[in-house]
FIRO-69329 format. One line per field, with one value per residue (C-alpha): x negated, y negated, z; chain. Coordinates in steps of 0.02 Angstrom, whole numbers, m for minus. Each point is the difference from the previous one (the first is absolute). Layout:
u: X|...
v: Y|...
w: Z|...
chain: A|...
//
This chain:
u: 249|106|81|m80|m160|m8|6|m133|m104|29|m17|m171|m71|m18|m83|m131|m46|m59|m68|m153|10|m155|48|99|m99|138|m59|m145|137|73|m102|99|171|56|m62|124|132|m12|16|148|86|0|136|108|m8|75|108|61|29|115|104|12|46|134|74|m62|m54|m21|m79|110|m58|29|m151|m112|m123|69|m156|34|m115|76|143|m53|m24|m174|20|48|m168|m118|142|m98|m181|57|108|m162|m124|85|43|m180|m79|114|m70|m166|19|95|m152|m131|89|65|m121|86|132|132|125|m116|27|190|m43|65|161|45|m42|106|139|11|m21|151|107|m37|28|161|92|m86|84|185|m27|m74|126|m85|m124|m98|34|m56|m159|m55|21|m75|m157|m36|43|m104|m134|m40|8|m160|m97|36|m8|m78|m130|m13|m11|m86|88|182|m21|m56|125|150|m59|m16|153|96|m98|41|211|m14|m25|57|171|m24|m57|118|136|m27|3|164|94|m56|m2|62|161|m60|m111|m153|m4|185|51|137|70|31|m191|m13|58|77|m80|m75|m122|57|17|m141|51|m71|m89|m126|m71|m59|m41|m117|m68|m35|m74|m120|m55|m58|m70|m116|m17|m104|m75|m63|m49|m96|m119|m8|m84|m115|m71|m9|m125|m94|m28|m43|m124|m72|m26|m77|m130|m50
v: 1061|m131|m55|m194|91|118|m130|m101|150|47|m179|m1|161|m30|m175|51|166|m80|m153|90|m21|m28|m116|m104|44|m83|40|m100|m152|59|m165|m108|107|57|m201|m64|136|m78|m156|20|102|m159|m63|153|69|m119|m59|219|m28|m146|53|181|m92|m117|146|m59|169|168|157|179|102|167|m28|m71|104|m117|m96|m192|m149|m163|36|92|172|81|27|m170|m67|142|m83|m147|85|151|m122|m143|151|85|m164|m63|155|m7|m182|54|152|m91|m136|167|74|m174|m107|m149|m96|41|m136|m111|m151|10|m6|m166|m2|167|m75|m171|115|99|m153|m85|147|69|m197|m37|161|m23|m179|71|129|m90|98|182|32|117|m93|m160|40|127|m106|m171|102|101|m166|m102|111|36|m204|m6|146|m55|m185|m56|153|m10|223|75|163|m55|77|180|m10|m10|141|98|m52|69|173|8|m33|164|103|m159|65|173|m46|m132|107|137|m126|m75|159|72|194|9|2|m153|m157|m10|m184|m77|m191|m115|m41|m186|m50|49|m5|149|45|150|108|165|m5|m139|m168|m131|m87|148|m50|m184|68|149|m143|m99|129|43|m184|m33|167|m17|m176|21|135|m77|m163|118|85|m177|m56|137|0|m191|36|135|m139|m142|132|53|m189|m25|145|m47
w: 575|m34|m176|19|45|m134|m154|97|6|m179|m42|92|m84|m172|3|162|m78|m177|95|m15|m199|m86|m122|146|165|94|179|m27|20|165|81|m108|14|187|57|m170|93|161|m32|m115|158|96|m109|m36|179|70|m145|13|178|8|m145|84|165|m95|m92|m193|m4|90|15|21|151|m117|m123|133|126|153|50|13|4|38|m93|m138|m19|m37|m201|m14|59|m90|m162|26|m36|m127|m116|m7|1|m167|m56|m8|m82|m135|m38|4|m105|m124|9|m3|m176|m75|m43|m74|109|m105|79|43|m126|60|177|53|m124|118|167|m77|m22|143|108|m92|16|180|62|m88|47|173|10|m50|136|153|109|m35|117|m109|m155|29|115|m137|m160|89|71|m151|m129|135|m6|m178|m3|113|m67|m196|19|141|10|m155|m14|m144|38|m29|m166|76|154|m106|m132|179|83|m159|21|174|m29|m59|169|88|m79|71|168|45|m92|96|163|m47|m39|m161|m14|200|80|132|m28|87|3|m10|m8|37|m157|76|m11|m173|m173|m3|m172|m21|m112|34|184|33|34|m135|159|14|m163|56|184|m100|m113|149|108|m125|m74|176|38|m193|18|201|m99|m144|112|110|m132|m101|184|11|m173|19|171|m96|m129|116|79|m171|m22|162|m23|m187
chain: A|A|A|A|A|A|A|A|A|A|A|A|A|A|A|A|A|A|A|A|A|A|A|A|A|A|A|A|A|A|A|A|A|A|A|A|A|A|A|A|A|A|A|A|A|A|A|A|A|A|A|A|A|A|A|A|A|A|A|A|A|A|A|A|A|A|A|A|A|A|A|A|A|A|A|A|A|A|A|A|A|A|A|A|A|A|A|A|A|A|A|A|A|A|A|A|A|A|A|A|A|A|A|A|A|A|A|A|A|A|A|A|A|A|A|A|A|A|A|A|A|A|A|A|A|A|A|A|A|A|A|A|A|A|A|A|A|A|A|A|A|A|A|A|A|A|A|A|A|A|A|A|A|A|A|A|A|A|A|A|A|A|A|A|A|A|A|A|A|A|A|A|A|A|A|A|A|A|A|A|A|A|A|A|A|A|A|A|A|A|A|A|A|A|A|A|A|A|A|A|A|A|A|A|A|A|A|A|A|A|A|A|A|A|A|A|A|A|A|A|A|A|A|A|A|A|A|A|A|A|A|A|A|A|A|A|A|A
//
Protein backbone atom coordinates (compact mmCIF):
# COMPACT_ATOMS: atom_id res chain seq x y z
CA UNK A 1 0.00 0.00 0.00
CA UNK A 2 1.14 3.16 -0.74
CA UNK A 3 2.34 6.06 1.79
CA UNK A 4 -0.45 8.76 0.15
CA UNK A 5 -2.88 5.87 0.51
CA UNK A 6 -2.25 4.92 3.90
CA UNK A 7 -2.96 8.49 5.64
CA UNK A 8 -6.16 8.61 3.45
CA UNK A 9 -7.13 5.37 4.83
CA UNK A 10 -6.26 6.26 8.38
CA UNK A 11 -7.75 9.56 7.76
CA UNK A 12 -11.00 7.80 6.57
CA UNK A 13 -11.28 5.33 9.58
CA UNK A 14 -11.78 7.18 12.52
CA UNK A 15 -14.50 9.67 11.32
CA UNK A 16 -16.66 6.66 9.17
CA UNK A 17 -16.42 4.19 12.01
CA UNK A 18 -18.06 6.70 14.78
CA UNK A 19 -20.35 8.12 12.03
CA UNK A 20 -22.65 5.79 13.45
CA UNK A 21 -22.58 7.89 16.87
CA UNK A 22 -25.67 8.17 18.65
CA UNK A 23 -25.52 11.48 19.82
CA UNK A 24 -24.35 12.62 16.05
CA UNK A 25 -25.94 9.89 13.69
CA UNK A 26 -23.89 11.34 10.94
CA UNK A 27 -24.78 8.78 8.18
CA UNK A 28 -28.16 9.87 8.29
CA UNK A 29 -26.58 13.12 6.34
CA UNK A 30 -24.83 11.16 3.60
CA UNK A 31 -27.86 12.69 1.11
CA UNK A 32 -26.69 16.03 1.93
CA UNK A 33 -22.76 15.11 2.03
CA UNK A 34 -21.35 12.89 -1.07
CA UNK A 35 -23.85 15.49 -3.52
CA UNK A 36 -21.90 18.75 -1.29
CA UNK A 37 -18.53 16.41 -2.28
CA UNK A 38 -19.29 16.33 -5.79
CA UNK A 39 -20.00 19.36 -6.50
CA UNK A 40 -17.07 20.87 -4.67
CA UNK A 41 -14.78 18.30 -6.98
CA UNK A 42 -15.86 20.22 -9.98
CA UNK A 43 -13.69 23.02 -8.88
CA UNK A 44 -10.64 21.35 -7.33
CA UNK A 45 -10.34 18.60 -10.02
CA UNK A 46 -9.73 20.49 -12.45
CA UNK A 47 -8.06 23.36 -10.60
CA UNK A 48 -5.48 19.86 -9.27
CA UNK A 49 -5.13 19.03 -12.80
CA UNK A 50 -3.92 22.14 -14.44
CA UNK A 51 -1.59 23.07 -11.69
CA UNK A 52 -0.19 19.33 -11.81
CA UNK A 53 0.07 19.79 -15.67
CA UNK A 54 1.84 23.39 -15.25
CA UNK A 55 4.21 22.10 -12.63
CA UNK A 56 2.67 24.36 -9.43
CA UNK A 57 2.77 21.20 -7.87
CA UNK A 58 3.46 17.43 -8.10
CA UNK A 59 3.00 14.13 -6.90
CA UNK A 60 6.26 11.55 -6.19
CA UNK A 61 5.82 8.17 -7.95
CA UNK A 62 7.48 6.48 -4.59
CA UNK A 63 4.46 7.09 -2.15
CA UNK A 64 1.86 6.52 -4.79
CA UNK A 65 0.22 2.96 -5.91
CA UNK A 66 0.73 4.08 -9.81
CA UNK A 67 -2.86 4.38 -11.01
CA UNK A 68 -3.50 7.76 -12.89
CA UNK A 69 -6.64 9.61 -13.80
CA UNK A 70 -6.29 12.52 -15.99
CA UNK A 71 -3.34 13.54 -14.43
CA UNK A 72 -3.72 12.82 -11.05
CA UNK A 73 -3.04 9.88 -9.28
CA UNK A 74 -5.78 7.78 -7.47
CA UNK A 75 -5.21 9.12 -3.67
CA UNK A 76 -5.41 12.44 -4.89
CA UNK A 77 -9.03 12.09 -6.02
CA UNK A 78 -10.32 9.72 -2.92
CA UNK A 79 -8.17 13.34 -1.04
CA UNK A 80 -10.99 15.06 -2.39
CA UNK A 81 -13.84 12.84 -0.54
CA UNK A 82 -11.75 11.67 2.78
CA UNK A 83 -10.49 15.37 3.61
CA UNK A 84 -14.50 16.91 3.08
CA UNK A 85 -15.84 13.59 4.61
CA UNK A 86 -13.67 14.04 8.06
CA UNK A 87 -13.93 17.57 7.67
CA UNK A 88 -17.73 17.65 7.82
CA UNK A 89 -18.21 15.22 10.77
CA UNK A 90 -16.07 17.15 12.83
CA UNK A 91 -18.60 20.18 12.29
CA UNK A 92 -21.37 18.23 13.11
CA UNK A 93 -20.00 16.64 16.17
CA UNK A 94 -18.78 19.81 17.43
CA UNK A 95 -22.55 21.15 16.62
CA UNK A 96 -23.93 17.53 18.37
CA UNK A 97 -21.75 18.27 21.89
CA UNK A 98 -21.66 22.28 21.70
CA UNK A 99 -24.63 23.75 21.98
CA UNK A 100 -23.98 27.45 21.88
CA UNK A 101 -22.13 28.95 18.78
CA UNK A 102 -19.36 29.93 20.62
CA UNK A 103 -17.90 32.33 17.76
CA UNK A 104 -20.85 33.19 16.43
CA UNK A 105 -21.30 36.99 17.43
CA UNK A 106 -17.66 37.44 15.87
CA UNK A 107 -18.52 35.80 12.75
CA UNK A 108 -18.42 38.59 10.29
CA UNK A 109 -15.36 40.62 12.05
CA UNK A 110 -13.43 37.01 11.11
CA UNK A 111 -14.74 36.65 7.60
CA UNK A 112 -13.86 40.86 7.34
CA UNK A 113 -10.46 39.91 8.26
CA UNK A 114 -9.63 37.06 6.40
CA UNK A 115 -11.04 38.65 3.30
CA UNK A 116 -8.74 41.79 3.85
CA UNK A 117 -5.74 39.76 4.42
CA UNK A 118 -6.01 36.84 1.82
CA UNK A 119 -6.78 39.86 -0.95
CA UNK A 120 -3.98 42.21 -0.10
CA UNK A 121 -1.19 39.59 0.05
CA UNK A 122 -2.99 38.01 -3.01
CA UNK A 123 -2.58 41.49 -4.86
CA UNK A 124 1.39 41.80 -3.93
CA UNK A 125 1.71 38.29 -5.29
CA UNK A 126 -0.30 38.09 -8.57
CA UNK A 127 2.71 36.24 -10.14
CA UNK A 128 2.31 32.92 -7.81
CA UNK A 129 0.17 30.65 -9.32
CA UNK A 130 -0.90 28.97 -6.14
CA UNK A 131 -0.86 32.08 -4.17
CA UNK A 132 -2.97 34.25 -5.80
CA UNK A 133 -5.72 31.64 -7.11
CA UNK A 134 -5.90 30.30 -3.46
CA UNK A 135 -6.18 33.58 -1.45
CA UNK A 136 -8.73 35.32 -4.21
CA UNK A 137 -11.04 32.04 -4.24
CA UNK A 138 -11.04 31.38 -0.60
CA UNK A 139 -11.31 35.56 0.30
CA UNK A 140 -13.97 35.55 -2.65
CA UNK A 141 -15.76 32.91 -1.27
CA UNK A 142 -16.25 33.56 2.36
CA UNK A 143 -17.45 37.12 0.77
CA UNK A 144 -20.52 35.31 -0.86
CA UNK A 145 -21.38 32.80 1.79
CA UNK A 146 -21.03 35.61 4.79
CA UNK A 147 -22.42 38.58 3.01
CA UNK A 148 -24.28 37.90 0.23
CA UNK A 149 -25.71 34.41 1.64
CA UNK A 150 -26.02 35.82 4.41
CA UNK A 151 -24.75 32.05 6.47
CA UNK A 152 -25.86 31.45 9.91
CA UNK A 153 -23.13 28.87 10.27
CA UNK A 154 -20.06 31.14 9.82
CA UNK A 155 -19.92 31.10 13.52
CA UNK A 156 -19.81 27.03 13.73
CA UNK A 157 -17.53 26.64 10.49
CA UNK A 158 -14.74 28.59 11.91
CA UNK A 159 -14.92 26.95 15.58
CA UNK A 160 -14.60 23.66 13.15
CA UNK A 161 -12.06 24.76 10.79
CA UNK A 162 -9.78 25.48 13.96
CA UNK A 163 -10.48 21.77 15.23
CA UNK A 164 -9.69 20.40 12.00
CA UNK A 165 -5.90 22.47 11.67
CA UNK A 166 -5.08 20.07 14.07
CA UNK A 167 -4.91 16.73 11.89
CA UNK A 168 -4.88 19.05 8.88
CA UNK A 169 -1.22 19.61 10.34
CA UNK A 170 -0.54 15.91 10.49
CA UNK A 171 -1.92 14.94 7.25
CA UNK A 172 -0.59 17.53 5.03
CA UNK A 173 2.70 17.27 7.17
CA UNK A 174 3.08 13.96 6.58
CA UNK A 175 2.29 14.76 2.63
CA UNK A 176 4.90 17.42 2.41
CA UNK A 177 7.72 15.59 4.10
CA UNK A 178 7.15 15.36 7.75
CA UNK A 179 8.40 12.14 9.56
CA UNK A 180 9.60 10.67 5.82
CA UNK A 181 12.65 10.93 3.91
CA UNK A 182 10.50 12.08 0.49
CA UNK A 183 7.38 14.34 0.07
CA UNK A 184 4.41 12.87 -1.14
CA UNK A 185 3.11 15.99 -2.64
CA UNK A 186 6.10 18.48 -3.60
CA UNK A 187 5.80 22.13 -5.12
CA UNK A 188 7.63 24.59 -7.10
CA UNK A 189 8.70 27.04 -4.78
CA UNK A 190 8.05 29.78 -7.72
CA UNK A 191 4.12 29.59 -7.35
CA UNK A 192 4.22 30.13 -3.80
CA UNK A 193 5.30 32.02 -0.86
CA UNK A 194 7.73 29.95 0.15
CA UNK A 195 6.54 30.14 3.85
CA UNK A 196 6.11 27.30 5.64
CA UNK A 197 4.53 25.67 8.88
CA UNK A 198 6.69 22.89 9.40
CA UNK A 199 6.97 21.53 5.98
CA UNK A 200 3.38 22.81 4.68
CA UNK A 201 3.24 25.70 2.59
CA UNK A 202 1.05 28.67 4.20
CA UNK A 203 -1.22 28.28 0.89
CA UNK A 204 -2.63 24.90 2.17
CA UNK A 205 -4.29 26.70 4.93
CA UNK A 206 -6.61 29.03 2.62
CA UNK A 207 -6.96 26.07 -0.06
CA UNK A 208 -8.18 23.66 3.27
CA UNK A 209 -10.40 26.66 4.39
CA UNK A 210 -11.72 26.89 1.00
CA UNK A 211 -12.29 23.34 0.28
CA UNK A 212 -14.25 22.95 3.22
CA UNK A 213 -16.50 26.40 3.27
CA UNK A 214 -17.83 25.14 -0.01
CA UNK A 215 -18.06 21.53 0.83
CA UNK A 216 -20.34 22.77 4.52
CA UNK A 217 -21.83 25.54 2.86
CA UNK A 218 -23.67 22.87 -0.32
CA UNK A 219 -24.18 20.95 2.75
CA UNK A 220 -25.86 23.09 4.93
CA UNK A 221 -27.87 24.66 1.75
CA UNK A 222 -28.92 21.13 0.98
CA UNK A 223 -30.59 20.09 4.38
CA UNK A 224 -31.90 23.92 4.83
CA UNK A 225 -33.87 22.83 1.29
CA UNK A 226 -35.14 19.70 2.51
CA UNK A 227 -36.47 20.75 5.85
CA UNK A 228 -37.89 23.81 4.03
CA UNK A 229 -40.04 21.01 1.56
CA UNK A 230 -40.91 18.95 4.66
CA UNK A 231 -42.35 22.24 5.97
CA UNK A 232 -44.10 23.46 2.86
CA UNK A 233 -45.59 19.79 2.84
CA UNK A 234 -46.58 19.90 6.56
CA UNK A 235 -48.30 23.16 5.54
CA UNK A 236 -49.94 21.77 2.63
CA UNK A 237 -51.45 18.70 4.56
CA UNK A 238 -52.67 20.78 7.73
Amino acid sequence: MSTYLTVILLALIFPLLLSFDKKVHFYTRWRYLFPAIFITMLLFIPWDIIFTIRGVWGFNPMHLVGIEIFHLPLEEWLFFIVVPYASLFTYEVLNAYIQKDLLGKYAKHISVFLITLLLVIAAFNLDREYTSVSFILAAAFIFYVQFLQKAVFMGRFYLAYLVVLIPFFVVNGVLTGSFIEEEVVWYNSSGNLSVRLFTIPIEDAAYGLLLMLMNTTLYENFIFRRNKMIKQAGSLKG
